[in-house]
N, C-alpha and C positions, 0 to 999 in steps of 0.2 A: 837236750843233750843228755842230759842224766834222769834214770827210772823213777828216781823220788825216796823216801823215804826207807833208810835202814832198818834190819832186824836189828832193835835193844836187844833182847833176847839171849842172842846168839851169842855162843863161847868165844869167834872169832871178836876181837878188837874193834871198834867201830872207826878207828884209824885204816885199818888194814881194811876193811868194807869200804871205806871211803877210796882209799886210794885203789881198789877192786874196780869200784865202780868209772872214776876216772881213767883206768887201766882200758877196761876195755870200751869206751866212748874212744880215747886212742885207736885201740885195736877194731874196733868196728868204721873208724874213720870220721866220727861225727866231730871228733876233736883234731882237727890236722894240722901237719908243722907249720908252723911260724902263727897260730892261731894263739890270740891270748884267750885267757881263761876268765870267768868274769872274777869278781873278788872273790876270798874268804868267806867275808862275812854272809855272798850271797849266796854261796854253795855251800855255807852249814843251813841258812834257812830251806834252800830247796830238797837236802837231804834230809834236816830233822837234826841235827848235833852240831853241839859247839864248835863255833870259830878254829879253837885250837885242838880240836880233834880234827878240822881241816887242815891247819897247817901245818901238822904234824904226818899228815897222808901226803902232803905235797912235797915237804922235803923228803920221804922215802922215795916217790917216782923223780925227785932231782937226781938223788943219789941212783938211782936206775937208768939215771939218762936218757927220760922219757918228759922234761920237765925244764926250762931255765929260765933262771931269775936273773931279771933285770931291773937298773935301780930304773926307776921313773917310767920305766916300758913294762911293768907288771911282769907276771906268768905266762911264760909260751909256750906252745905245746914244740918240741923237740924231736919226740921221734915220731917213725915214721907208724903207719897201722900196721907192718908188718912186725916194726920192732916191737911192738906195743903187744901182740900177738904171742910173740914169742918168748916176752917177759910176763906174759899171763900165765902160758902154757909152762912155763922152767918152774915159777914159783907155783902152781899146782902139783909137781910134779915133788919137790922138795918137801913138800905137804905131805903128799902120797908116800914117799918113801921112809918120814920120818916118823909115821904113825904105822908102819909096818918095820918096824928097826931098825931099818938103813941111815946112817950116819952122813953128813954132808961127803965128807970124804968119800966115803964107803962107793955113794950115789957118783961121785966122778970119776970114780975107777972106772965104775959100771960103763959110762957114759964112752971113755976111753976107750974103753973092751969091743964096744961096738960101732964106733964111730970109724 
């Protein structure tokens, strides 16, 4: 289900790599709704990073509602691949626009403008 091992390296967070990489397993379908996830602990050893650099990526895709916790029924996958897609694409895009000037704001005028 996931590629394996993170860039240490890289300036991005290895939280935000982790839930990238969860992101799109979603978006690609390998991870689909109502599917649990396996543990924490076994998706830091198969990435390469600690436990709570994973459960720190999984409550961000909660908070994306891509993600829900249940007490005794673990982690399920929530949304669907397209949402999953979609919440790829928005936060690339918020990336893009923030390292060329654009303000979150700024980006949903924009968004406004041409919707």
């Amino acid at each position: 289900m996931f590629r394996g091992k993170l860039d240490h390296r890289s300036s991005v967070p290895l939280f935000e790599q982790t839930a990238a990489e969860i992101r799109r397993a979603i978006a690609g379908g390998e991870a689909k709704p109502g599917e649990r996830l396996p543990p924490a602990a076994d998706l830091a050893a198969v990435l390469g990073v600690n436990r709570n650099t994973v459960l720190r990526a999984l409550h961000l895709l909660r908070e994306e509602g891509l993600l829900e916790f249940r007490r005794g029924r673990g982690i399920t996958v929530a949304g669907t691949p397209e949402q999953g897609a979609v919440v790829e694409q928005t936060r690339s895009l918020v990336q893009f626009a923030r390292r060329n000037g654009y303000s979150v704001e700024r980006l949903i005028e924009l968004i406004q403008t041409l919707a």
